[in-house]
C-alpha positions as CSV (number, residue, x, y, z in Angstrom):
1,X,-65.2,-41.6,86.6
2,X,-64.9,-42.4,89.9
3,X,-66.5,-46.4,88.9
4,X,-64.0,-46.6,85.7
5,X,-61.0,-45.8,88.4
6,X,-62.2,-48.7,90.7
7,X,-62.5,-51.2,87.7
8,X,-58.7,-50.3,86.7
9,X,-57.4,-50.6,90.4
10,X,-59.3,-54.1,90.3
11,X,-57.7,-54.8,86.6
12,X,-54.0,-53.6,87.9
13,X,-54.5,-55.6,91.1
14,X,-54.9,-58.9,89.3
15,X,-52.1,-59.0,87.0
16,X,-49.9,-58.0,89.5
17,X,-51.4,-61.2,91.3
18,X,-51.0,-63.3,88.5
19,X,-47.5,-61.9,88.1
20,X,-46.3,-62.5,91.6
21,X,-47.5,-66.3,91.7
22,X,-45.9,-66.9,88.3
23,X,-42.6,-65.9,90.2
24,X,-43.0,-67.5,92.9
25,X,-43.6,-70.8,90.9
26,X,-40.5,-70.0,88.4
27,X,-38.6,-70.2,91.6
28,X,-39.5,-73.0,92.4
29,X,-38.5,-74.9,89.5
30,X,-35.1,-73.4,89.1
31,X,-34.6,-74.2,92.8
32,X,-35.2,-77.8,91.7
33,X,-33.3,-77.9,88.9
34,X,-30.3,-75.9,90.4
35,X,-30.1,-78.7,93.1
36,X,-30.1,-81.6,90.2
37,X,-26.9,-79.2,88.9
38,X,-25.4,-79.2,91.9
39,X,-25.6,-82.8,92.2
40,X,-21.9,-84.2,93.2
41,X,-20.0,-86.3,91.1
42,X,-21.2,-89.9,91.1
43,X,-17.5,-91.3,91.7
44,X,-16.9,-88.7,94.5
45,X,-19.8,-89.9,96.2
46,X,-19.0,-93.8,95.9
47,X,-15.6,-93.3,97.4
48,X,-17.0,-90.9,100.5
49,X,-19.1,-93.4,101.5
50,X,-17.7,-96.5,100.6
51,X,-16.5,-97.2,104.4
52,X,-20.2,-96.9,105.6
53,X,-21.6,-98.8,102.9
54,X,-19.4,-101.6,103.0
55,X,-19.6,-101.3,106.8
56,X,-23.4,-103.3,106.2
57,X,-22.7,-106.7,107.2
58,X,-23.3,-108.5,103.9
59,X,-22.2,-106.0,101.5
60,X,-19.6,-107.1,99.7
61,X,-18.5,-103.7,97.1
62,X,-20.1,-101.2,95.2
63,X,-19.2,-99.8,92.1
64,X,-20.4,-97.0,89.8
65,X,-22.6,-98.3,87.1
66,X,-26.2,-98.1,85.3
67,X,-29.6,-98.4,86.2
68,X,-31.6,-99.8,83.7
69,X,-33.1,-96.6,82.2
70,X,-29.1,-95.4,81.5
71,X,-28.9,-93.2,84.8
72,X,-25.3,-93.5,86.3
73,X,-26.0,-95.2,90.0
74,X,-24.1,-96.8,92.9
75,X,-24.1,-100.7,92.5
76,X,-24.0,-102.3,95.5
77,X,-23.0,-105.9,96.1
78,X,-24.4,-108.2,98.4
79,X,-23.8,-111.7,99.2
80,X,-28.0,-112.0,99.1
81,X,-30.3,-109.8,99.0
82,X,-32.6,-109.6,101.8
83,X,-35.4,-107.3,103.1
84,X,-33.3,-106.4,106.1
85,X,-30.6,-105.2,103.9
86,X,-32.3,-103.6,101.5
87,X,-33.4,-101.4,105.0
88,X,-30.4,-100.7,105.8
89,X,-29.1,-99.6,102.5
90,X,-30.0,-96.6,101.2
91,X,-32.1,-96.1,98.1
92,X,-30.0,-92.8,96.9
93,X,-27.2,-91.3,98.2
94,X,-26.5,-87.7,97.8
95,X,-29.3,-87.6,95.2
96,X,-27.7,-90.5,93.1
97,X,-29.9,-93.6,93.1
98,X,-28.5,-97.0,94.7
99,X,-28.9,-100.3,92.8
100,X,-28.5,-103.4,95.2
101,X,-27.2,-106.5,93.0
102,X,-27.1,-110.0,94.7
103,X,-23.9,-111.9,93.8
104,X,-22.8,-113.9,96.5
105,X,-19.4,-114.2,98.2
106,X,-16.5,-112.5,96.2
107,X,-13.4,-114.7,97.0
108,X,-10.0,-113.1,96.1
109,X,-8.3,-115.4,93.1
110,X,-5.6,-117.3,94.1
């Protein structure tokens, strides 16, 4: 009796084991996906941090558009495209990815 007890406080033991890491790695994945829900709007972000983008010497404006898989990202513009800058620009901001698009000077029209 006392070796059938044993055997079910073993058994009970290790589905509660199993139980507790299946929480624990539930959590984890609605962590992660809560904080891609949370995720601020794409325009929102491009406007808060316009002035410290376009503060990188060579940038010359940012815009909200694509990358090429369809996922809304922060375009910026440079006059070229250089290792340096692509440093000092950020490859996501606030979760959103950054795009950096070489287009040269950007001359107001007359």
């Amino acid at each position: 009796m006392k070796k059938v007890l044993c055997i079910l406080s073993l058994i009970l033991l290790i589905i509660i084991l199993v139980q507790i890491g299946g929480c624990k790695s539930d959590m984890k994945e609605n962590n992660s996906e809560s904080s891609n829900l949370i995720k601020r709007d794409i325009n929102t972000v491009k406007e808060e941090h316009t002035d410290e983008l376009m503060a990188i010497s060579g940038v010359v404006g940012l815009f909200v558009g694509e990358t090429e898989e369809k996922i809304p990202c922060i375009r910026v513009m440079v006059v070229k495209k250089t290792a340096e800058l692509e440093k000092k620009i950020p490859s996501k901001v606030e979760g959103h990815p950054v795009i950096i698009d070489e287009t040269g000077e950007i001359k107001p029209l007359k």
